[in-house]
DSSP file (Angstrom, degrees, kcal/mol; ACC not computed):
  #  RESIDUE AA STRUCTURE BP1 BP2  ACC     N-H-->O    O-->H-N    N-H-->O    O-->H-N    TCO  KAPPA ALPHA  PHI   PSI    X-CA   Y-CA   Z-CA
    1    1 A X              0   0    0      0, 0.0     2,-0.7     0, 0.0     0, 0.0   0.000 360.0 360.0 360.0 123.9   16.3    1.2    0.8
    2    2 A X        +     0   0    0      2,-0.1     5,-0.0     1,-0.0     0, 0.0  -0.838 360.0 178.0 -85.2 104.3   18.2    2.3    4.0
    3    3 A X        -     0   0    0     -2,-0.7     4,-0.3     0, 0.0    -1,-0.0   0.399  36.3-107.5  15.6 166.4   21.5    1.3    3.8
    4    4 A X  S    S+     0   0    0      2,-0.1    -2,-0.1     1,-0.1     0, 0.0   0.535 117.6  52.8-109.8   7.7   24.4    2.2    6.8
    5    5 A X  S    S+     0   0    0      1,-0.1    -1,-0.1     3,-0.0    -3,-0.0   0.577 107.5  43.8 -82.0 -24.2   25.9    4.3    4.8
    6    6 A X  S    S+     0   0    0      2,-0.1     2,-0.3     0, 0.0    -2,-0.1   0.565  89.8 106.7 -88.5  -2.2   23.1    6.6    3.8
    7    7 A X        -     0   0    0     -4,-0.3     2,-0.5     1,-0.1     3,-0.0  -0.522  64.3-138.1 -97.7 153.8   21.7    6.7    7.3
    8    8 A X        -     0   0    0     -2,-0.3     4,-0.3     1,-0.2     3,-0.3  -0.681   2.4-148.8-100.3 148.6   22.1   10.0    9.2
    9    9 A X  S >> S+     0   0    0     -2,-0.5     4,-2.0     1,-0.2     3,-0.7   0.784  94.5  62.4 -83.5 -21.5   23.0    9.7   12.6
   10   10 A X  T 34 S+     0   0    0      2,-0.3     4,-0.4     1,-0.2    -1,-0.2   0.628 106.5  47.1 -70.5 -38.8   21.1   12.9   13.6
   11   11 A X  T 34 S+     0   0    0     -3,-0.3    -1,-0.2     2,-0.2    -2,-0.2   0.439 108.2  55.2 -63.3 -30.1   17.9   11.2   12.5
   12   12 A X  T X> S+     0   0    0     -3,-0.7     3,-2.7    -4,-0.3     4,-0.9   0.967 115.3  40.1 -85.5 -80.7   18.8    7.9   14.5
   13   13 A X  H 3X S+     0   0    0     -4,-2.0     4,-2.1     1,-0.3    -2,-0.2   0.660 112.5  54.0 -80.0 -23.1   19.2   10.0   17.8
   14   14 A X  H 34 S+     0   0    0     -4,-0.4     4,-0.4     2,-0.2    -1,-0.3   0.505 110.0  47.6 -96.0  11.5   16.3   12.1   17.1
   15   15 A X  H <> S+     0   0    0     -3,-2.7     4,-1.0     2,-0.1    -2,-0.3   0.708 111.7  50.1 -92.3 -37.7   14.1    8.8   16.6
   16   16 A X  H  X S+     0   0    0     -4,-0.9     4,-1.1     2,-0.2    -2,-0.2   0.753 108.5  51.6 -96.3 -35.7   15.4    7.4   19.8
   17   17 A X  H  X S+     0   0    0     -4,-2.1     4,-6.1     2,-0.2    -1,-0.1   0.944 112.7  47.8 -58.2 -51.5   14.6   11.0   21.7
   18   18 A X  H  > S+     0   0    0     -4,-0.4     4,-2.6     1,-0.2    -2,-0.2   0.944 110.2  50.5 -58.6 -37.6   10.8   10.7   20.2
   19   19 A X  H  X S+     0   0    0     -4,-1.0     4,-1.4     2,-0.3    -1,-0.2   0.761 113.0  49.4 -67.5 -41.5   10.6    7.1   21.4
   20   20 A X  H  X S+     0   0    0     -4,-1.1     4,-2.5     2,-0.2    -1,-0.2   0.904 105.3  55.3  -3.9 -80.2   11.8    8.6   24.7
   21   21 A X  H  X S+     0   0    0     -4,-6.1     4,-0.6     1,-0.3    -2,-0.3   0.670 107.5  46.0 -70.1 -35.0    9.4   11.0   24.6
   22   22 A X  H  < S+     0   0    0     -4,-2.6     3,-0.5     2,-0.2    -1,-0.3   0.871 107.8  63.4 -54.8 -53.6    6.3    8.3   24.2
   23   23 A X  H >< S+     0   0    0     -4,-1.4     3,-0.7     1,-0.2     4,-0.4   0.956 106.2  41.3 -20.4 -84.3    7.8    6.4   27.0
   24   24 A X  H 3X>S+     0   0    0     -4,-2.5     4,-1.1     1,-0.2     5,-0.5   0.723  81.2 106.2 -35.1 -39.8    7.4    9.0   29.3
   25   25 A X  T 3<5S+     0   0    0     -4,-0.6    -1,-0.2    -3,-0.5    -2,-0.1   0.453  70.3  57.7  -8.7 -52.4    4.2   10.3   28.7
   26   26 A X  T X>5S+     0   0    0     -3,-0.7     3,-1.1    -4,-0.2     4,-0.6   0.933 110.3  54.1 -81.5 -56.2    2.1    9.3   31.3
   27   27 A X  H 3>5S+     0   0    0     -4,-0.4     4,-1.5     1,-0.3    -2,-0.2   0.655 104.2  46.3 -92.8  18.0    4.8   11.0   33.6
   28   28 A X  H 3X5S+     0   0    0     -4,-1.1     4,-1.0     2,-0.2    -1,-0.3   0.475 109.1  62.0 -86.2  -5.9    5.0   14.4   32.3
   29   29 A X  H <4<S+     0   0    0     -3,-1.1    -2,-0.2    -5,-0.5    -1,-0.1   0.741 105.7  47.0-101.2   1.6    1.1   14.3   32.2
   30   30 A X  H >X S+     0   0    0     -4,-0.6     3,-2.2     3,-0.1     4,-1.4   0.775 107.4  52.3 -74.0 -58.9    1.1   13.9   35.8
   31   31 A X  H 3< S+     0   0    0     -4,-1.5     4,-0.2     1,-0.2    -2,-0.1   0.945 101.0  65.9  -4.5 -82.1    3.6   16.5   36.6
   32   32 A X  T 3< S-     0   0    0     -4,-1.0    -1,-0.2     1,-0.1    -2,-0.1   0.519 136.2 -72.4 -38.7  -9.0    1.4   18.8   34.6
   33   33 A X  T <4 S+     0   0    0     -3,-2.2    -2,-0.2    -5,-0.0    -1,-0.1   0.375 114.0  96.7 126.6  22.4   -1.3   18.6   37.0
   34   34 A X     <  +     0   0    0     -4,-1.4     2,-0.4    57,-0.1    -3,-0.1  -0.077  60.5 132.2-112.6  54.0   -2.9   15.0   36.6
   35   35 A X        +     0   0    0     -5,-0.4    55,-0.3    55,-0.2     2,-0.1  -0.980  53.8  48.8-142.7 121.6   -0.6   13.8   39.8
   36   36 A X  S    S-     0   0    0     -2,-0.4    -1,-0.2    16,-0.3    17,-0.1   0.691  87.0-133.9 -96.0 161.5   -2.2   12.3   41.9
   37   37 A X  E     -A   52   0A   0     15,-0.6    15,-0.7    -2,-0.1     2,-0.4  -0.051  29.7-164.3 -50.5 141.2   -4.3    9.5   40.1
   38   38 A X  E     -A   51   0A   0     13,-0.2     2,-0.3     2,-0.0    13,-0.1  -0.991  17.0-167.7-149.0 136.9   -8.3    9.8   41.8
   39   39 A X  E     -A   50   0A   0     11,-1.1    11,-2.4    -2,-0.4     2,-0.6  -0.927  17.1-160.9-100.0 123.1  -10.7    7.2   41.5
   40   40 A X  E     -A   49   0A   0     -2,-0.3     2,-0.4     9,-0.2     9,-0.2  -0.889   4.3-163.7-125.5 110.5  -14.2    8.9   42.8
   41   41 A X  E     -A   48   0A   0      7,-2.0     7,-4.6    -2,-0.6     2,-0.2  -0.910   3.7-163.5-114.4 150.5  -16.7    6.7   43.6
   42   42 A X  E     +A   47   0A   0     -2,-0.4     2,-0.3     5,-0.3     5,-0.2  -0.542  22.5 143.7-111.3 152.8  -20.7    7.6   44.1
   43   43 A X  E >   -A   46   0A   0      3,-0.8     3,-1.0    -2,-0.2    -2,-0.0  -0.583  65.4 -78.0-155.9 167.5  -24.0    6.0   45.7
   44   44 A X  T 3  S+     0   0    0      1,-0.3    75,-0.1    -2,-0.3     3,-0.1   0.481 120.7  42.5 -29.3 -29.2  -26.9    7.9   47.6
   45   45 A X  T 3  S-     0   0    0      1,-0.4    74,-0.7    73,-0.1     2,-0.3   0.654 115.8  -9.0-127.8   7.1  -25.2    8.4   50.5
   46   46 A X  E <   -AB  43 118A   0     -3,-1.0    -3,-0.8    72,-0.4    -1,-0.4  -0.877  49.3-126.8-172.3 171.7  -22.0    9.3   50.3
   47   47 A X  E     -AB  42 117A   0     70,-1.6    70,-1.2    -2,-0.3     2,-0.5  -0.960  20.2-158.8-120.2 136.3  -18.9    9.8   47.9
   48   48 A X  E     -AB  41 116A   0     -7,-4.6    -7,-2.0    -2,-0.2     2,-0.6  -0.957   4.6-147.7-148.2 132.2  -15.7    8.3   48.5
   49   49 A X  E     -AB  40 115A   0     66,-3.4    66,-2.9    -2,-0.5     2,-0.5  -0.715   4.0-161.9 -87.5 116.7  -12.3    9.5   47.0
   50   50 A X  E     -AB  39 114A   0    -11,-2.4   -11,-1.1    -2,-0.6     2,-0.5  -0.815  11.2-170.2 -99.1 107.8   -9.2    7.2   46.0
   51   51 A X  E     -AB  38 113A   0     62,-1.0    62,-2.0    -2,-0.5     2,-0.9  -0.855  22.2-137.0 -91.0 128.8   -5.6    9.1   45.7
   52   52 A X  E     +AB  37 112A   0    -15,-0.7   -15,-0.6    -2,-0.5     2,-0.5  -0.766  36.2 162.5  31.4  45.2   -2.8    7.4   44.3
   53   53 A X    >   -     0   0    0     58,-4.1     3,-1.3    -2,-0.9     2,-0.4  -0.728  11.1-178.9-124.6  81.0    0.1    8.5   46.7
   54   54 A X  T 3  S+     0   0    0     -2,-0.5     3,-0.1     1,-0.3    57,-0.1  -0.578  75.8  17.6 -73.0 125.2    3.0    6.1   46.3
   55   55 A X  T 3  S+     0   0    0     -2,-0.4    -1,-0.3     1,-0.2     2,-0.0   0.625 106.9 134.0  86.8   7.9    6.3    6.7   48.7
   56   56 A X    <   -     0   0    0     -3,-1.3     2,-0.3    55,-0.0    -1,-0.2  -0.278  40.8-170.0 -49.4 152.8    3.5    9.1   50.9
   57   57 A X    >>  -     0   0    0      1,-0.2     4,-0.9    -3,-0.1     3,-0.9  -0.916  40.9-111.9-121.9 165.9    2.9    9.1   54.5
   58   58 A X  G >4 S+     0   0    0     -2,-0.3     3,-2.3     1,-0.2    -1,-0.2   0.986 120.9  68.5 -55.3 -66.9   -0.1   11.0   56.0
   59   59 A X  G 34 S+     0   0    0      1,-0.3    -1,-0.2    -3,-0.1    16,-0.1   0.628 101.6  45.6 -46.8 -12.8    2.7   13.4   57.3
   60   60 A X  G <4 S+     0   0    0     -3,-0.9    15,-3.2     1,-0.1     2,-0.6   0.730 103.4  72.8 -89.3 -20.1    3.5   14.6   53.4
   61   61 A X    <<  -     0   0    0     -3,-2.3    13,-0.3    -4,-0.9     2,-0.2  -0.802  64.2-159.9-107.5 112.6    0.1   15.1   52.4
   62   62 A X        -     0   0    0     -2,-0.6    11,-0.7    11,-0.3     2,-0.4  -0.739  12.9-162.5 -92.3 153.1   -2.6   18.3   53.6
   63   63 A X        +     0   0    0      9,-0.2     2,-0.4    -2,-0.2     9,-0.1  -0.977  13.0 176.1-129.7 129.4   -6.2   17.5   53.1
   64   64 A X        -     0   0    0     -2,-0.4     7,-1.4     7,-0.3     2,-0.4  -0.965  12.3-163.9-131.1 139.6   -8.7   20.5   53.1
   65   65 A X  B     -E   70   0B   0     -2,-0.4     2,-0.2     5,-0.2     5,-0.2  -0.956   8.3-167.5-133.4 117.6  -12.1   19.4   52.4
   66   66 A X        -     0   0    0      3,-2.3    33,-0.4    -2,-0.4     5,-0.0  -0.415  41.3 -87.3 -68.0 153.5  -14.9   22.2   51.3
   67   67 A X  S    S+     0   0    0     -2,-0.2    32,-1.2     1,-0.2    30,-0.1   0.903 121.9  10.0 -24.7 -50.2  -18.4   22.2   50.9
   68   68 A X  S    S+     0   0    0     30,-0.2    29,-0.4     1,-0.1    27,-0.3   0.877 122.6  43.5-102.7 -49.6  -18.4   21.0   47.5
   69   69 A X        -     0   0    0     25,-0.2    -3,-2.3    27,-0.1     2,-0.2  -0.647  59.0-128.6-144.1 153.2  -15.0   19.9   46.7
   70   70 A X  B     +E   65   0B   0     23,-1.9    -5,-0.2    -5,-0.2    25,-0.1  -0.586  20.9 179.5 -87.7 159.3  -11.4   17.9   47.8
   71   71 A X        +     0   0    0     -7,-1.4     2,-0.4    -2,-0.2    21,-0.3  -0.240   1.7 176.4-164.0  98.6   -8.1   19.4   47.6
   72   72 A X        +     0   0    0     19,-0.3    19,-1.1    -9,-0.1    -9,-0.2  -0.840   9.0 178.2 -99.1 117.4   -5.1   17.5   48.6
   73   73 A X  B     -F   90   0C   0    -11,-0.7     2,-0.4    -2,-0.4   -11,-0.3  -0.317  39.0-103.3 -87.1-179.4   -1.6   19.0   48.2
   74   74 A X        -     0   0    0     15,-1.0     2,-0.8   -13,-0.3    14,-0.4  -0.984  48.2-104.9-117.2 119.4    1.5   17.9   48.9
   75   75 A X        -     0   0    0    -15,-3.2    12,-0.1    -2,-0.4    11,-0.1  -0.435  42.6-115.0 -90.9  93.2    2.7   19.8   52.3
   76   76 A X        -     0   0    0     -2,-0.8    -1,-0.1     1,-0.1    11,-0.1  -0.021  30.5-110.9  -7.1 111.1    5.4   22.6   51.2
   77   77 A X        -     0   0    0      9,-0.2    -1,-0.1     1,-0.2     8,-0.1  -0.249  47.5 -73.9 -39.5 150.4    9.0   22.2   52.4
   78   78 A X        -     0   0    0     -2,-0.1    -1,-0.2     7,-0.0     2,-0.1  -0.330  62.9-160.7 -28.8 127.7   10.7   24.5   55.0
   79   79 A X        -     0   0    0      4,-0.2     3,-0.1     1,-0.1     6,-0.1  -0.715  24.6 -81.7 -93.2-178.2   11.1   27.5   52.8
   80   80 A X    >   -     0   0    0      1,-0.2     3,-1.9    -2,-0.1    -1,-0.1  -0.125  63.3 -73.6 -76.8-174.4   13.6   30.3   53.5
   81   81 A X  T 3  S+     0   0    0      1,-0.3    -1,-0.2    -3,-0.1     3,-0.1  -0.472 119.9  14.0 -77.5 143.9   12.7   32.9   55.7
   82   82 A X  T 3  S+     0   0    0      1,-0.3    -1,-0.3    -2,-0.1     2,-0.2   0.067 103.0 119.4 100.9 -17.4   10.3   35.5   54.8
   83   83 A X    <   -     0   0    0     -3,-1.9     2,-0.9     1,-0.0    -1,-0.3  -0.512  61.6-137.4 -89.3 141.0    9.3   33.0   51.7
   84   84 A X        -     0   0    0     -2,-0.2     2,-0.1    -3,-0.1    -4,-0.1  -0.843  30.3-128.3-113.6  94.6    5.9   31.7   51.2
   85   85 A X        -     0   0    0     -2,-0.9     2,-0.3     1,-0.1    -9,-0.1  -0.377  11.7-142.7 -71.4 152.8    6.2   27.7   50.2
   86   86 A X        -     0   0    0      1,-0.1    -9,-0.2   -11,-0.1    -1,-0.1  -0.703  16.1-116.7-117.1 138.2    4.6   26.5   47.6
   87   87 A X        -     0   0    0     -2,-0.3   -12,-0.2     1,-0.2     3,-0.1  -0.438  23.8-134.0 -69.4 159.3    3.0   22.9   47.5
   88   88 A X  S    S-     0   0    0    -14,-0.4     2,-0.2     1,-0.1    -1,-0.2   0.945  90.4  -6.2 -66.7 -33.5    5.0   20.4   44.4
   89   89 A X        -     0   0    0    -15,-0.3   -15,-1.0    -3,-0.1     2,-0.4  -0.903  64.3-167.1-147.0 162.8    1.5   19.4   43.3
   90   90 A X  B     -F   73   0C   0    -55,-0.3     2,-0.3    -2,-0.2   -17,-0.3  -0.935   8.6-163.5-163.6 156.7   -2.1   20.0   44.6
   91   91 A X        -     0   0    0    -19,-1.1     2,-0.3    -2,-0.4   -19,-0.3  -0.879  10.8-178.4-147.5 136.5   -5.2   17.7   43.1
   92   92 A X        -     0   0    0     -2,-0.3     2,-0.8   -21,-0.3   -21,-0.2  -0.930   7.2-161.2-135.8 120.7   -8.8   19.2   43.8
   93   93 A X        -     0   0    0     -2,-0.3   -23,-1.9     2,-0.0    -2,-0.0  -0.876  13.1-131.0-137.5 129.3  -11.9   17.4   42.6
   94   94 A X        -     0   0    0     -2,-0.8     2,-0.4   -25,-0.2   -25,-0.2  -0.076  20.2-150.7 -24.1 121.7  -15.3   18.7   42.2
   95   95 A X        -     0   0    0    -27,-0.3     2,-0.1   -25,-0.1    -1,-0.1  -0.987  15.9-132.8-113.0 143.9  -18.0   16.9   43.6
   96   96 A X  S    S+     0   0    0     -2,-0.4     2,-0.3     2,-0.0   -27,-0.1   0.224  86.7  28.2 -73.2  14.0  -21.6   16.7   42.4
   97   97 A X  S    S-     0   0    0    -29,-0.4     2,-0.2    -2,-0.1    -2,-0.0  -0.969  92.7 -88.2-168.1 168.7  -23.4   17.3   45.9
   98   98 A X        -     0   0    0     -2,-0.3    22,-0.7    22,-0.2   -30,-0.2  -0.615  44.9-136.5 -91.9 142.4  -22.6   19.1   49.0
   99   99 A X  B     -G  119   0D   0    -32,-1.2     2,-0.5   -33,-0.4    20,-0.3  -0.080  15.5-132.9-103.5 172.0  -20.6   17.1   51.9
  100  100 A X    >>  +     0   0    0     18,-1.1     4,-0.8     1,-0.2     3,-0.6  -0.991  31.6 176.8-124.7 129.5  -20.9   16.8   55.6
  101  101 A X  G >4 S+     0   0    0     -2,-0.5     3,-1.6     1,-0.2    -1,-0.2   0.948  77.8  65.8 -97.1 -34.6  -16.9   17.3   56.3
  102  102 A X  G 34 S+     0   0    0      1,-0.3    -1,-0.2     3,-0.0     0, 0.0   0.550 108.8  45.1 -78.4   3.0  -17.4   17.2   60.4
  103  103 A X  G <4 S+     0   0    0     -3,-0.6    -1,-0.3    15,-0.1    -2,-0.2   0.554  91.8 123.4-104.2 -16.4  -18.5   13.3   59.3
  104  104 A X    <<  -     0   0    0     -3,-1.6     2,-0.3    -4,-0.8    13,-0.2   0.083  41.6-168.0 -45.7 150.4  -15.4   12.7   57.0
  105  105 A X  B     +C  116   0A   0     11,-1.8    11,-3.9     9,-0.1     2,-0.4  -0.951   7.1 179.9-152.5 128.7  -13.5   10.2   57.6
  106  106 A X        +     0   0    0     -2,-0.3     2,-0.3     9,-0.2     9,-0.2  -0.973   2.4 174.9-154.4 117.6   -9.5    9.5   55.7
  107  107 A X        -     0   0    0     -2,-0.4     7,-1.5     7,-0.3     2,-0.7  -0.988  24.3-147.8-144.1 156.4   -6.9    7.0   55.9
  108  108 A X  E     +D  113   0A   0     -2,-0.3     2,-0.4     5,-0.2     5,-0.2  -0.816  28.6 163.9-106.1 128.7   -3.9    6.4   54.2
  109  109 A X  E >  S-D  112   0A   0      3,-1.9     3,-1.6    -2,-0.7    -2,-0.0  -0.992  73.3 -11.5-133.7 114.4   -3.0    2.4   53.9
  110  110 A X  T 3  S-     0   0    0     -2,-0.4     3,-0.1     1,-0.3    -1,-0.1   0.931 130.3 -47.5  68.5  43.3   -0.3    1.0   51.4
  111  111 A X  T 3  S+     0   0    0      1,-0.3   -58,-4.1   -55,-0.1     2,-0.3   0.437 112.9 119.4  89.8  -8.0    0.2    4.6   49.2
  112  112 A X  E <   -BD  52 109A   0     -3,-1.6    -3,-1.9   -60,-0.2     2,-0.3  -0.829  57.2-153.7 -92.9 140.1   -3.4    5.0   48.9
  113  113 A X  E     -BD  51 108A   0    -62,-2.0   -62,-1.0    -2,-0.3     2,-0.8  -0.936  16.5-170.2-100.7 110.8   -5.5    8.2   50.5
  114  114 A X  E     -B   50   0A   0     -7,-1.5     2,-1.4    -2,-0.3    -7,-0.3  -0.800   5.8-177.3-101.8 117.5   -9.1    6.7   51.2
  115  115 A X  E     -B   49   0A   0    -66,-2.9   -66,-3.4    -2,-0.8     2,-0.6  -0.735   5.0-164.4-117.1 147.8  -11.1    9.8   52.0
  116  116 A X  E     -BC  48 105A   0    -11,-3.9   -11,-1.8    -2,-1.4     2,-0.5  -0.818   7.6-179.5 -99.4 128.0  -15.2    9.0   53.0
  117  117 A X  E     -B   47   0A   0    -70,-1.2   -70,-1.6    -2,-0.6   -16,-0.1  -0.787  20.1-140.2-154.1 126.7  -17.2   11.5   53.0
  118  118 A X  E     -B   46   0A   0     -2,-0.5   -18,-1.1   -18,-0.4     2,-0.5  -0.363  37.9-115.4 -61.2 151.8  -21.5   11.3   54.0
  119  119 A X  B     -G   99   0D   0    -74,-0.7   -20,-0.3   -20,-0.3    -1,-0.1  -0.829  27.8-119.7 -17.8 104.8  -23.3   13.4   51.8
  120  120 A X        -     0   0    0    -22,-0.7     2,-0.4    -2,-0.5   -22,-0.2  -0.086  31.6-113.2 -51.2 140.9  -25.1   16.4   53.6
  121  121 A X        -     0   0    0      1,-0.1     2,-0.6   -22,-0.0    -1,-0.1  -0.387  40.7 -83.0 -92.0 167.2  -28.7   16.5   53.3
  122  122 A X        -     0   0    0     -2,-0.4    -1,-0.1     1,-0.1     0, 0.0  -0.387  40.6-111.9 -80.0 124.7  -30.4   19.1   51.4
  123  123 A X        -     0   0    0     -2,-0.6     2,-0.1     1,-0.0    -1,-0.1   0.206  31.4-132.1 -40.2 151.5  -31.1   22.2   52.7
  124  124 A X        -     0   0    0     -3,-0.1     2,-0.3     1,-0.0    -1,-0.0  -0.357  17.6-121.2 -93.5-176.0  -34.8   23.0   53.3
  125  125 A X        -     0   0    0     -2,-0.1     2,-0.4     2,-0.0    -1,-0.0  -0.834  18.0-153.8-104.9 177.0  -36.4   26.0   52.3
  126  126 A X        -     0   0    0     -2,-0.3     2,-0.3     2,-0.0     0, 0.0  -0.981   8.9-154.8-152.2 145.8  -38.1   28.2   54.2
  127  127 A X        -     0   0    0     -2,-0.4     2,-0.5     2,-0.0    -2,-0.0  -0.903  19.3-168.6-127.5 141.4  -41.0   30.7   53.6
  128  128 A X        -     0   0    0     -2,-0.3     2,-0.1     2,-0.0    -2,-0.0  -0.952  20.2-125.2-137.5 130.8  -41.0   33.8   56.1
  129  129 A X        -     0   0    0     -2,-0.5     2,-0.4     1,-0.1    -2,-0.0  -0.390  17.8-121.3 -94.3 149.4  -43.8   35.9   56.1
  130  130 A X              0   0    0      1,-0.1    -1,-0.1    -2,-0.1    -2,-0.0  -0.659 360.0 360.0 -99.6 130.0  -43.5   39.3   55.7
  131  131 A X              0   0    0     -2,-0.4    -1,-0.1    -3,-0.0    -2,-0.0   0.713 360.0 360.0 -90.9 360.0  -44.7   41.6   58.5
């Protein structure tokens, strides 16, 4: 039976840190690299990415799109001179088929990044005879 005289205060505050620490959770595990939140939705003809960029503008945010893959940073303050900035966060996600990026199409409405992007068709093969 705990009592107030048997309880240690050291114990109290280090219950109230862990309790803290649960609290938090979800945002040190964005920090760590799950920032920003992506919804990726699929069908036959395209794939279409949703980020999660609350307090954004387009102006904060670089978008590079690859063959295969997204990768949206967050656009590097001035550094000083001679210094090479570094983005706060940068998100890349895989995609299961290859993209046509000169059809992409991304806009940012209400803290959301929608980016569209067609699904490239599949390369043909080709037989070449050998002379």
């Amino acid at each position: 039976m705990n009592t107030l005289m048997n309880v240690n205060p050291w114990r109290i505050l280090d219950e109230m840190l862990n309790v803290d620490s649960r609290m938090f959770r979800s945002v040190r595990a964005r920090a760590a690299g799950r920032f920003p939140p992506v919804n990726v939705f699929l069908d036959d003809n395209a794939v279409v990415v949703d980020l999660e960029l609350p307090g954004k503008t387009a102006k904060d945010v670089d978008l590079t799109l690859e063959p295969q893959a997204v990768v949206v940073a967050d656009k590097p303050a001035a550094a000083e001179k001679g210094e090479t900035p570094a983005p706060a966060w940068s998100r890349r996600i895989e995609l299961p088929f290859h993209v046509n990026a000169e059809k992409a199409n991304a806009k940012f409405q209400n803290g959301i990044l929608r980016v569209e992007l067609p699904r490239m068709d599949a390369p043909t093969v080709r037989h070449i005879a050998i002379a």
